[in-house]
N, C-alpha and C positions, 0 to 999 in steps of 0.2 A: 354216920359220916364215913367211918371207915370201911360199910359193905357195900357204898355206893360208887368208894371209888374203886374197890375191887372191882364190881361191874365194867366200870370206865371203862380199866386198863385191861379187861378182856376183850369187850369192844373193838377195844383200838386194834389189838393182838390180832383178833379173827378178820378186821379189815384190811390189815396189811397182810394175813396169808394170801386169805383170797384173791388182791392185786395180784403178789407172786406167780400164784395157780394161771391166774388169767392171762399174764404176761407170759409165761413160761408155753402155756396154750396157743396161744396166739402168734409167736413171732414165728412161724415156720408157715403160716398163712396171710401174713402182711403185704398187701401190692408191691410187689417190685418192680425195678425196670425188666422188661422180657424183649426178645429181637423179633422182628416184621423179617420174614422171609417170604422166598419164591424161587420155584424150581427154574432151572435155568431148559428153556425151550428153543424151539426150531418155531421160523414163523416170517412175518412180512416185513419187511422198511420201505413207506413211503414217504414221499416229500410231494408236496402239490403246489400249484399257482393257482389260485379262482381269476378269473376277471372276465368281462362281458364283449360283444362285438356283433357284430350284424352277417347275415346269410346273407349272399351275392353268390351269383353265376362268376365261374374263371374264367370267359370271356362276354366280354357284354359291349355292342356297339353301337353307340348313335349314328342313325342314318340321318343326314343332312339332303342341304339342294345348295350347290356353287351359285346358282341364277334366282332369280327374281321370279315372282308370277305367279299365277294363279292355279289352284289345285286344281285339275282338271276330273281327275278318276284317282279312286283308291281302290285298290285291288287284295289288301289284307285287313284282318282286323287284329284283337286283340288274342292271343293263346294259338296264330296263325301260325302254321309252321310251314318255312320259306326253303328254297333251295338256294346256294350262292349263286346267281345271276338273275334270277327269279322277278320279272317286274310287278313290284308292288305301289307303285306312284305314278302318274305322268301328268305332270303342269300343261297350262295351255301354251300350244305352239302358235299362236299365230303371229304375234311378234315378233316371236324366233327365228320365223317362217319368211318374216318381212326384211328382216335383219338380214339374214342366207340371200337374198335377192338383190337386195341392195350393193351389196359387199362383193358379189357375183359380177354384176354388173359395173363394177368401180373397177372389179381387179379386169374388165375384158378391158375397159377404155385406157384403163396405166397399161397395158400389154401392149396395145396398137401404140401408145403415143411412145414406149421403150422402144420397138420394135422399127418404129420412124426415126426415131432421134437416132440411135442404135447405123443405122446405114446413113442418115448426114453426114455422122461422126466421122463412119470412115472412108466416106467420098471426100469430107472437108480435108483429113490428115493425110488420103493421097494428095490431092492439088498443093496442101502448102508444103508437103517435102521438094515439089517440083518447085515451089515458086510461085504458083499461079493464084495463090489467095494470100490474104494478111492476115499476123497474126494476132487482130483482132476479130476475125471472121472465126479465123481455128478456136480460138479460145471459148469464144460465144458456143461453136456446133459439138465443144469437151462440156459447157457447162451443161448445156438442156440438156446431151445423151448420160451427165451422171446425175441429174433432179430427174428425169423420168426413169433411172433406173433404181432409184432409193423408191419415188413412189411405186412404182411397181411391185416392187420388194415388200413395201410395208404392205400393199393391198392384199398380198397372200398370208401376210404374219394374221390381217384381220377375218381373212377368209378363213384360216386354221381356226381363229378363235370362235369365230360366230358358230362355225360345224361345231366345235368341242361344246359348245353353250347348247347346241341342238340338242346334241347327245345327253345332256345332264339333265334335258327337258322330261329324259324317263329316268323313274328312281329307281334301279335294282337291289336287289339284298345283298352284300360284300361276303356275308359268309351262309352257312347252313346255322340253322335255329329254328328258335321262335321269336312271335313276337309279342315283348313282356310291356311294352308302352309303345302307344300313339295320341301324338300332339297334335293332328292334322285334324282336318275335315274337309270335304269335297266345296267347291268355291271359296276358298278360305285362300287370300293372297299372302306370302311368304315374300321375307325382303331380306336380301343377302346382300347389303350393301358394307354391312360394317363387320358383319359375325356369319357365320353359318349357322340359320337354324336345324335344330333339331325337330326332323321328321318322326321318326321311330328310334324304338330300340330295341335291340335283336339280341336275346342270349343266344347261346350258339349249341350248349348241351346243357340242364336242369338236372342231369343223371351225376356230373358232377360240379358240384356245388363247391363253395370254399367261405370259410368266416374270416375277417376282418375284428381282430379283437383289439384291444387298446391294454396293455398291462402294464401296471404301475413301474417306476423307474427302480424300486426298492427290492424288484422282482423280476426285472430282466434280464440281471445276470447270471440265473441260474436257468433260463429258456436258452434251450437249442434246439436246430432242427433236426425232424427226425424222433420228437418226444413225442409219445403217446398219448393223444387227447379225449376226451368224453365230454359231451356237454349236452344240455336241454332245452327246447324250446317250450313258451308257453302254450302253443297252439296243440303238442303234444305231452303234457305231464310225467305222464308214466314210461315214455320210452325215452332212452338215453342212447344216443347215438355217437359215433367213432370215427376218429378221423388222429392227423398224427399234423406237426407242426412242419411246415416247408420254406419256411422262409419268415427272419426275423430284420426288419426294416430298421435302420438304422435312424431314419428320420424321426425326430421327437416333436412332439404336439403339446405345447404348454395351454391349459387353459381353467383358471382359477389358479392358479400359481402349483398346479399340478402337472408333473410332468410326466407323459405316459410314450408306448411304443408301439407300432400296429406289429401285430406276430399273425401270419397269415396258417392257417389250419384248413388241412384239404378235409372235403366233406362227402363222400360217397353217398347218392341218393337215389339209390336203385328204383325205389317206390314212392318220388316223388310227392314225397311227404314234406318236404323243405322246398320253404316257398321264397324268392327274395324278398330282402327286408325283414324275414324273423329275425329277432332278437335272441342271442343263445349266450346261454350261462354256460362257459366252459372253464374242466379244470385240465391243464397240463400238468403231465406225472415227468417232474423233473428229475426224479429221483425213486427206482423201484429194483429191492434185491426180495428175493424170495426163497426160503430153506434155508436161513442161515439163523446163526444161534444168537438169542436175543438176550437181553437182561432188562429190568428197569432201570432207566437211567439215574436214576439217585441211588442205585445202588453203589455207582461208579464214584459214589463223593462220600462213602460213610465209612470213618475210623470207629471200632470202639474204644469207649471212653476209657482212659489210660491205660491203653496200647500204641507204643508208636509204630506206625504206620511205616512200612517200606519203602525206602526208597526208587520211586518212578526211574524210568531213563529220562534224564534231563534234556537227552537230543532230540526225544520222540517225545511231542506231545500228544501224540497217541497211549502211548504208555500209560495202563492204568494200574490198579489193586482192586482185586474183589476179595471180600471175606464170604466163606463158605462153612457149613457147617456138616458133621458126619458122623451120626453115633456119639454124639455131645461132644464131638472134637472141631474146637475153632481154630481155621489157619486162613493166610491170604495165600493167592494165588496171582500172579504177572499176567497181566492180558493187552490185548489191543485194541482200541476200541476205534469201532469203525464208523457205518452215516449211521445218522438218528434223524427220529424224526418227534424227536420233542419229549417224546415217554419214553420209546424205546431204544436201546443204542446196540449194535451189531459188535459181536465180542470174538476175538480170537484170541489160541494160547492155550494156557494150562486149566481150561472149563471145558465141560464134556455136557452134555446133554441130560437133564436129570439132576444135576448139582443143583444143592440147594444153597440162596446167596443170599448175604442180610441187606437188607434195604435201609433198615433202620429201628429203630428204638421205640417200642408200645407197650403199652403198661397192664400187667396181668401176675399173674400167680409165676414167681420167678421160678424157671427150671434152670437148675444146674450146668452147664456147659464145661466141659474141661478142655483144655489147652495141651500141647501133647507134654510139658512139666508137671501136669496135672492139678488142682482147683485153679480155676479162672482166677486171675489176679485182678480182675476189675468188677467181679461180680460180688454181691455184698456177703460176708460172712458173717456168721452168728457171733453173739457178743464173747468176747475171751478166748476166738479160735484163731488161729493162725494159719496162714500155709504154710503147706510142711514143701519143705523141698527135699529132694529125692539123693 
């Protein structure tokens, strides 16, 4: 009994050295907290807008007909390219033709019956200044010489109009272009009684183009004109084309209880590659610095753990702190933090290019970092040591 329990209590003995040893081994290799850093670099901030909108020509005109009638000849087609006056239309004139004669004719007969009544008048108004007629006689030879003088009158207002109605009988082009739609066809009768119809439609240059985009209401306050645009059409995949923002419309378009804004983007289309009616994905760069000192932007929000943190300028909420590290020495540094764009934030102040800056807190084999009072006051110590202060 009693050399069994010798064994025991040697046992016991040789399991708690070895814990000792092991513990003694071990704690200088235990995961600790360690800091996530990154060199402080030179580099991009951008901010962007995506939204969609359509390819159109920057002038584009529907050519109509004022008159009534039937297509007589059509003298372009479609991808026709017109001069401004250039006739491309003429309806049939023969009504027109009938109309001009008729109205010709009304205005010769109100001119003789003016031109009669016109000398009654003033034969009647010498006799009764003398006396020699009544003035029921004078009044009668006032009323016909001013009813043949209104008709007369009106029959030139109709004669003016019947010639203008002639004239519209040929359809001219109003500008230089092409043309991009035709609604017509030859014997095909056209009635402009209620609307003007549309004949044709004429872009005027396809060399420059312009998109029509719709951008959310959440994101058109930070569009202006003048910003730098790139977008893509499906027709071309691979190539990304440029243009810049000119004009943001003020008019809003709700529809599904979404409320959007048309922001117009010029579109240079030297190689008439851009057809109207593409659809194009474009992004506007509302926001682009380039060469300036960048940080991650969580690096702008990280205290280490029991350090209190310097105080900000309360005026400037720009004002921030970055901790930096150097040769195992931890300090903040006062900066200004300028645009971001979500990761990255533009920093100005007391950081230089190459500074290394904690982002945050990962977990590995802890290295030592000293403070310039020397051991880290927040970094864990081995059991029974203290900081020593100086």
């Amino acid at each position: 009994m009693k050399k069994g329990k010798k064994i025991g209590m040697v046992t016991l003995l040789f399991v708690a050295v070895a814990g000792v040893v092991i513990w003694i081994f071990s704690r200088d290799t235990k995961p600790r907290s360690n800091y996530d850093t990154v060199a402080v670099r030179r580099g991009q901030i951008i901010n962007t807008v995506t939204a969609t909108g359509t390819v159109d020509p920057i002038v584009q005109v529907e050519v109509g007909t004022q008159v009534s009638g039937i297509i007589d000849h059509i003298y372009v087609d479609y991808n026709s390219v017109v001069k401004k006056g250039q006739v491309i239309a003429e309806l049939d004139r023969s009504t027109l033709q009938a109309e001009l004669e008729s109205s010709t004719a009304e205005l010769k007969s109100n001119k003789t019956e003016y031109e009669y009544q016109t000398k009654n008048y003033n034969r009647t108004k010498g006799l009764h200044e003398k006396g020699l007629v009544s003035d029921t006689e004078f009044e009668t030879a006032e009323y016909n010489y001013m009813k043949a003088q209104s008709a007369y009158e009106k029959s030139q207002a109709d004669m003016f109009k019947v010639r203008q109605n002639l004239g519209y009988a040929t359809i001219t082009s109003p500008i230089d272009g092409i043309v991009i739609g035709r609604e017509v066809e030859e014997g095909q009768t056209v009635a402009a009684s209620f609307e003007t119809p549309t004949l044709f439609t004429i872009a005027n240059d396809l060399r420059q183009m312009q998109v029509i985009a719709d951008v959310d209401e959440a994101d058109i306050g930070s569009v202006q004109e003048g910003q730098r645009v790139t977008f893509t059409v499906d027709a071309y995949p691979d190539d990304v084309f440029e243009g810049s923002v000119t004009q943001v419309r003020l008019e809003a378009t709700t529809e599904s209880n979404v409320v959007t804004y048309e922001v117009v983007v010029d579109a240079p289309n030297p190689d008439l590659k851009l057809k109207p009616g593409l659809t194009a994905n474009i992004t506007i760069y509302t926001m682009e610095k380039n060469d300036v000192l960048i940080v991650p932007a969580k690096a702008l929000r990280f205290t280490p753990e029991g350090v209190e943190a310097p105080v900000s300028d309360p005026t400037n909420y720009r004002a921030k702190t970055l901790w930096i590290t150097h040769n195992g020495t931890l300090r903040s540094v006062a900066v200004t933090a300028g645009d971001s764009d979500g990761i990255f934030t533009e920093v100005t102040g007391e950081i230089n290019e190459g500074d290394t800056v904690i982002t945050g807190i990962g977990m590995g084999i802890a290295t030592q970092m000293q403070n310039p009072e020397g051991s880290s006051p927040f970094m864990p110590q081995p059991p029974g040591q203290k900081n020593k202060k100086k």
